[in-house]
N, C-alpha and C positions, 0 to 999 in steps of 0.2 A: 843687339843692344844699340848699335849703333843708327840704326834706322829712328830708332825714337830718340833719339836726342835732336837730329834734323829735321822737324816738323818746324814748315812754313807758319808763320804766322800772317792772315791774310785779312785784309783793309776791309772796312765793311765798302760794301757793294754803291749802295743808293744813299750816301750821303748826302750828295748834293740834291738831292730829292726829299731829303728829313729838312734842309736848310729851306726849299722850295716849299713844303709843308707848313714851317712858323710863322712864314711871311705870310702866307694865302689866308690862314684861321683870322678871324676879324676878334678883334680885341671884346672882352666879353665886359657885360655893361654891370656895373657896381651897383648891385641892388642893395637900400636898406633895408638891414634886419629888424623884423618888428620885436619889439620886449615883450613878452607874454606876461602879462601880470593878472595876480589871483583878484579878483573882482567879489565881493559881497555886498548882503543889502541887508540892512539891521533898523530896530528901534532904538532911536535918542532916548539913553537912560538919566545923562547927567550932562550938563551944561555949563557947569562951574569956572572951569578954567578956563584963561584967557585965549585963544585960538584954536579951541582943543575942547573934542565933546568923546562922548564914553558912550559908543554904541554896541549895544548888545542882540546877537547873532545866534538865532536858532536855528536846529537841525535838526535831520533824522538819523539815527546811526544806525545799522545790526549787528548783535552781538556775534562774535565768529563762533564761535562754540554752538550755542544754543538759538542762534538765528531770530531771535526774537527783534521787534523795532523798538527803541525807546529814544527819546529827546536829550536832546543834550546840547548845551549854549556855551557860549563864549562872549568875555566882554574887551572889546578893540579901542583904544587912545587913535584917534582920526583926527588930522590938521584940520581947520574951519578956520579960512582965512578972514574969512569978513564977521566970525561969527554969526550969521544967519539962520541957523538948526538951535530949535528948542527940543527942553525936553517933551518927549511924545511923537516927534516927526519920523518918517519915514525917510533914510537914506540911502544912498550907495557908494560906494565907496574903493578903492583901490590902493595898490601896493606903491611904494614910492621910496624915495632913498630913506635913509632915520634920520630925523628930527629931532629926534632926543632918546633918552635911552628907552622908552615903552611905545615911544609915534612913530608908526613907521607905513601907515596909512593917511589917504586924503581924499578930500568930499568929493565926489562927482555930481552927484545931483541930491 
């Protein structure tokens, strides 16, 4: 019993070689991370409000069950800064901070 209680506690070895190691590593270079933002392109349904058009975005979906393809749309409140999109135009458009409680898209082209 006596034998185990005497165990050396023993320094690590290459310290000074872990210290030699931090020095040597060259500092790594700060990349920007790009934002992924969801991107769609719709028909200008409504043009009424002031900075602000109502585009509506078609798709295909499959049902999970029965696999079949049917259509199914969606309509998106999109910033238009200069108001420039009528209705009947062709857009696209991306994700962006909220603007207000339903606009939380903005025109690309």
């Amino acid at each position: 019993m006596a034998d185990k209680k005497q165990i050396k506690k023993v320094a690590p070895i290459a310290s000074e070689a872990v210290e030699a190691k931090k020095v040597a590593v060259a500092p790594v270079a700060k990349v920007a991370k790009e934002i992924i933002r969801k991107k769609f392109s719709g028909i200008v349904v409504s043009d009424k409000g002031d900075k602000t058009i109502v585009v509506k975005v078609d798709s295909v979906k499959i049902h999970p069950k029965y696999k079949k393809r049917y259509a199914a749309s969606a309509k998106y409140k999109v910033h238009d800064e200069n108001n420039d999109f009528k209705t009947g135009d062709k857009v696209s458009f991306i994700g962006c901070r909220p603007m207000s409680r339903d606009k939380r898209w903005r025109v690309v082209k």
